[in-house]
N, C-alpha and C positions, 0 to 999 in steps of 0.2 A: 493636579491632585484628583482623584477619583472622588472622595468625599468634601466637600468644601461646604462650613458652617460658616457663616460671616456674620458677623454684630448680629446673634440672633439675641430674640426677646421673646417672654414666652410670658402671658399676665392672663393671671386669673382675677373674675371678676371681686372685687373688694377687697380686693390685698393692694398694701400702700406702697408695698414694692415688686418688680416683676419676679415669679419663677426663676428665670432665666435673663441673665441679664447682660448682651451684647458681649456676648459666647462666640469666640471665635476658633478654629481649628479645623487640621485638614486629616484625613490620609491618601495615602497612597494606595493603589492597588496593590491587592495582596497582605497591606498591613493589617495589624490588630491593635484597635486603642482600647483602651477602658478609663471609664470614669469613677472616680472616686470622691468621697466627704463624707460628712455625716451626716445624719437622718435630716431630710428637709432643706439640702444643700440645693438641689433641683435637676441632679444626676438622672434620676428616673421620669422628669419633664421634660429635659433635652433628648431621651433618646425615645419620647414618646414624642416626641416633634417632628427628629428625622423620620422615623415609622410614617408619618399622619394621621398621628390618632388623636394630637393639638394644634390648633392655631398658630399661627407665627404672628403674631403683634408685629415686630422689626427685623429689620435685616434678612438674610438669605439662606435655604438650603439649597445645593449642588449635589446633582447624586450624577458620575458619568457623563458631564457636562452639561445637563439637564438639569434646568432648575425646575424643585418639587415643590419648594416652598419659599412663600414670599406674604408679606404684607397684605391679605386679599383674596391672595391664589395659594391655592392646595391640590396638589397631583392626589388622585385619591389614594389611600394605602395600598389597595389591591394594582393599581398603575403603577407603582414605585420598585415590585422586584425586590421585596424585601421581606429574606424568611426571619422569625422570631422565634426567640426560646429564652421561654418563662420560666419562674420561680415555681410554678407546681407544676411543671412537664405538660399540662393540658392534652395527655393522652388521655385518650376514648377506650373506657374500659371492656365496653363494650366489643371491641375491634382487635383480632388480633397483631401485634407487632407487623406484620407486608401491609395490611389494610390502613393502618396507622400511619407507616411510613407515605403509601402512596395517596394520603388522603389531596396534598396538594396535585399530585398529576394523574389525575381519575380520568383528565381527557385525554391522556397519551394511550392507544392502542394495548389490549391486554399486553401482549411478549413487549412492548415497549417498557412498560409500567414495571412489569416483572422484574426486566432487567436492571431498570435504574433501583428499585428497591432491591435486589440482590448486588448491585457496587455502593452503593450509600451505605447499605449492614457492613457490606466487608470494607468499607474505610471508619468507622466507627467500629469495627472489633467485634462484630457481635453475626458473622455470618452466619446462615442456617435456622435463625431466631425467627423466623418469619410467621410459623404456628404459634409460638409462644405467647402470652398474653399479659399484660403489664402487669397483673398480681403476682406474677411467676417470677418476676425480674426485681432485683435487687435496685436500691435510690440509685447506683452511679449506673447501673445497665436500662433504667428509664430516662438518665439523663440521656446516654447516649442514643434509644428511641429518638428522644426530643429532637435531637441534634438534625438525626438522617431525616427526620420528618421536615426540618424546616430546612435540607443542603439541596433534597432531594428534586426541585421545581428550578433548582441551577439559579439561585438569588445574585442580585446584582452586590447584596448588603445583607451582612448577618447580623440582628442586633439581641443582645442576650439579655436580661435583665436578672439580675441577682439568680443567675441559675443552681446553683450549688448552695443555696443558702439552708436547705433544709438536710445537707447531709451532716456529718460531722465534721470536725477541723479538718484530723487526718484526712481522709478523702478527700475532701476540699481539694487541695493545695494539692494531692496527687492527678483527680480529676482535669486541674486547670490546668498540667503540664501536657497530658494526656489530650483535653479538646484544643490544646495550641497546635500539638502536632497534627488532630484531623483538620484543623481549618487552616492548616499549613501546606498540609497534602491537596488538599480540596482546593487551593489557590484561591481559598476565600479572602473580602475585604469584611472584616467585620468591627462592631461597634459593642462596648461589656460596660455593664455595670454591677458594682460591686462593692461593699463596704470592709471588704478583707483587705487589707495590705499584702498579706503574703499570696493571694489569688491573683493580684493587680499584677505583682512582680513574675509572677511562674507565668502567666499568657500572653503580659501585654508590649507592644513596639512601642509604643507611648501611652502614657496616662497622666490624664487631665484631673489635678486637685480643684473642685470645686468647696464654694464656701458663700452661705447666701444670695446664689445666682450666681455668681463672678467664678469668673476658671481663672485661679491664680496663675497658674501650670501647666504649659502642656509640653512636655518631656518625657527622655527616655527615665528607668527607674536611676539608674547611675547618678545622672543628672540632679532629679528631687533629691537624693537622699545626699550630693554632696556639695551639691550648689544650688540650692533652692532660692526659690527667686522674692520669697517674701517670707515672712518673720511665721504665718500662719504655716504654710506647706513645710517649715521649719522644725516646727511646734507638730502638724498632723503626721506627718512620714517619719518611720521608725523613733528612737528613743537620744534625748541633748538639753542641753541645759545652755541657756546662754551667761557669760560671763562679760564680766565689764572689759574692757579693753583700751588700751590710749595706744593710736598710730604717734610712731615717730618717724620720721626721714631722718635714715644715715645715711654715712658715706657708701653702704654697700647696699641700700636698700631700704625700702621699708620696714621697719620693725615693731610686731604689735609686744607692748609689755601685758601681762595677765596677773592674777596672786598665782599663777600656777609656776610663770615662768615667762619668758621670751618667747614669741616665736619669728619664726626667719625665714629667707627665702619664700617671701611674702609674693610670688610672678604678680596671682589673679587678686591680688587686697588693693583694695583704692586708695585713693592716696591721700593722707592725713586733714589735709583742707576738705574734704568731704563732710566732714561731722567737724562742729564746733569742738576746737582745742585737741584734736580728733581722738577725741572720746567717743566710744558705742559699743555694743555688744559681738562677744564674735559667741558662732557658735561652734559647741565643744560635745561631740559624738563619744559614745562610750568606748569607741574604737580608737578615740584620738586622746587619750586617758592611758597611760601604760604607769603597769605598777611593777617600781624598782626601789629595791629596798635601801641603796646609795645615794637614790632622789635626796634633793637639799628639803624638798617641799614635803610637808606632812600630811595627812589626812586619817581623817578619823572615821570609822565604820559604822554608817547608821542602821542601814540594812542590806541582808544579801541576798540573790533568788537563784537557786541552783539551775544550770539550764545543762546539765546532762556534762559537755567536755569543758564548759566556763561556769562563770558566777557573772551576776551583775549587779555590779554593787553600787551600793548609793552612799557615797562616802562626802566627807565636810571640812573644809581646812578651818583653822584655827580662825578664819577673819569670818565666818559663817557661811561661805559659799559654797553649794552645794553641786558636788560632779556627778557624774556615771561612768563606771568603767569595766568595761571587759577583760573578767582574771582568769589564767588557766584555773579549772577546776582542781589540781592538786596545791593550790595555792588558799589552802582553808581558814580564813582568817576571821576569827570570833568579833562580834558584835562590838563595837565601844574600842576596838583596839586599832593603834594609830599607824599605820603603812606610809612607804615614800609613794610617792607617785611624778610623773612630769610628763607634758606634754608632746606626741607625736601625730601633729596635723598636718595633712598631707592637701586638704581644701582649706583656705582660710575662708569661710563667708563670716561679713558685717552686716551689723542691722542700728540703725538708731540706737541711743543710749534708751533703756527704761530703769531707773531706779530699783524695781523689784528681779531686776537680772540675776539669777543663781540664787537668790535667795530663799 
């Protein structure tokens, strides 16, 4: 693996537990991870660590088969071959757009300089911009600046840190598909953080759910959203409700019973001696919710949120248990009024029983 993080640890002085906390995961050359959680999970510790801009308390970074950071030893930042791109572009106003770009290769020969900042613009979309000046340039055309400025010194390691955080949504999510294919083109290995979910899924090969130090996750988005590997990345990655469930062994297989219904053809479900009486929670995606109006099962309409070609509704069977389910949008069905529904899950994940499951 080209990037290789192992049992890392990251401790700030007077906190009772580490930043980062025996953090492991790798890429590949040419991949793109991103890290994800929420505020103070230690997303933006870990990827200040790879950088060298913190200590490593434990365990190891590998950058290239090169170990930069250990227990002790720290390769300094500028030794490591790794361009960055921040949250506020940290362009030089002062400097126009060529100047900008070639600030990191000022010792490469002028017509050298030239040139690499004339293919950096034209694989970031913005060729001919080189007079321009970053007041002239629109949020996502000084992101792309950022970008050339930190591709342009040929990094071993891209690491991005909430770059897109100050545009708006739309952008957002169009921008991150857009910097996937320059740092695709560029045959960069890069490292992203971010607190969007739909940015995580438009650029990344894998993305690491972190949650108080600990990386629950590190998978492709497929994976978190339909096989999550803890009740948390469950809970943080897109929208489900967990439901009570009792494993049975039949003759033809495992079968979980739900209030929703049965379900079957059970391959990836464990097998009922896992959980005491094998009772526990399975969880139920708004996609694994389909509403049919011949359903035996009833449900009643608490609330709905238009989302343009569906609805999603937040609907309650008659035993109090609460679903989510994705309705075609010509399927307009008023507040309080009771729809069939039944179950179409295609991933079955368990998690331990909790009491307050669906409720």
């Amino acid at each position: 693996m080209f990037l290789q993080v192992s049992e890392l640890q990251v401790r700030y002085g007077g906190q009772p537990r580490p930043a980062v906390d025996r953090v492991s995961l790798s890429l590949a050359a040419g991949e793109i991870g991103v890290l994800i959680g929420p505020s103070g999970c230690g997303k933006t510790t870990l990827l200040r660590a790879v950088a060298g801009l913190e200590p490593v308390a434990g365990g190891t970074i590998d950058l290239g088969g090169e170990l930069v950071g250990a227990s002790g030893f720290s390769l300094p930042p500028e030794a490591r071959r790794i361009g960055m791109v921040f949250q506020d572009y940290a362009l030089f106003p002062h400097m126009d757009v060529g100047r900008n770009v070639a600030f990191g290769i000022h010792e490469l020969p002028r017509a050298e300089q030239a040139a690499r900042v004339a293919e950096v613009l034209a694989l970031v979309g913005l060729s001919g911009s080189q007079a321009r000046y970053p007041h002239e340039l629109s949020g996502g055309q000084q992101q792309r600046v950022a970008l050339a400025r930190a591709l342009a010194p040929r990094p071993r390691l891209m690491l991005l840190d909430e770059p897109f955080s100050n545009l708006d949504a739309d952008l957002r999510e169009r921008l991150a598909h857009e910097v996937r294919g320059i740092l695709k083109r560029a045959g960069a290995t890069a490292l992203f953080v971010t607190h969007d979910q739909l940015e995580a899924f438009a650029i990344g090969d894998r993305i690491g759910v972190l949650h108080e130090g600990h990386l629950h996750q590190w998978d492709d988005s497929y994976a978190l959203y339909h096989r999550p590997a803890t009740r948390f990345v469950a809970n943080f990655i897109g929208h489900g409700v967990f439901a009570p469930a009792t494993l049975v062994q039949g003759a033809g297989g495992v079968v979980a019973h739900t209030p929703l219904g049965e379900l079957t053809d059970l391959e990836e479900c464990p097998l009922p001696s896992q959980y005491p009486g094998g009772e526990c929670d399975v969880l139920l995606r708004p996609d694994d919710v389909v509403h049919d109006d011949h359903a035996p099962v009833q449900a009643r309409v608490l609330r709905k949120s238009f989302r343009g070609s569906e609805f999603l509704y937040t609907l309650q069977l008659a035993d109090g248990l609460t679903l989510l389910a994705h309705v075609p949008s010509h399927h307009d069905h008023a507040i309080g009024e009771w729809i069939g529904v039944r179950p179409q899950v295609d991933h079955v994940v368990t998690f331990p029983r909790q009491e307050s499951a669906g409720r």
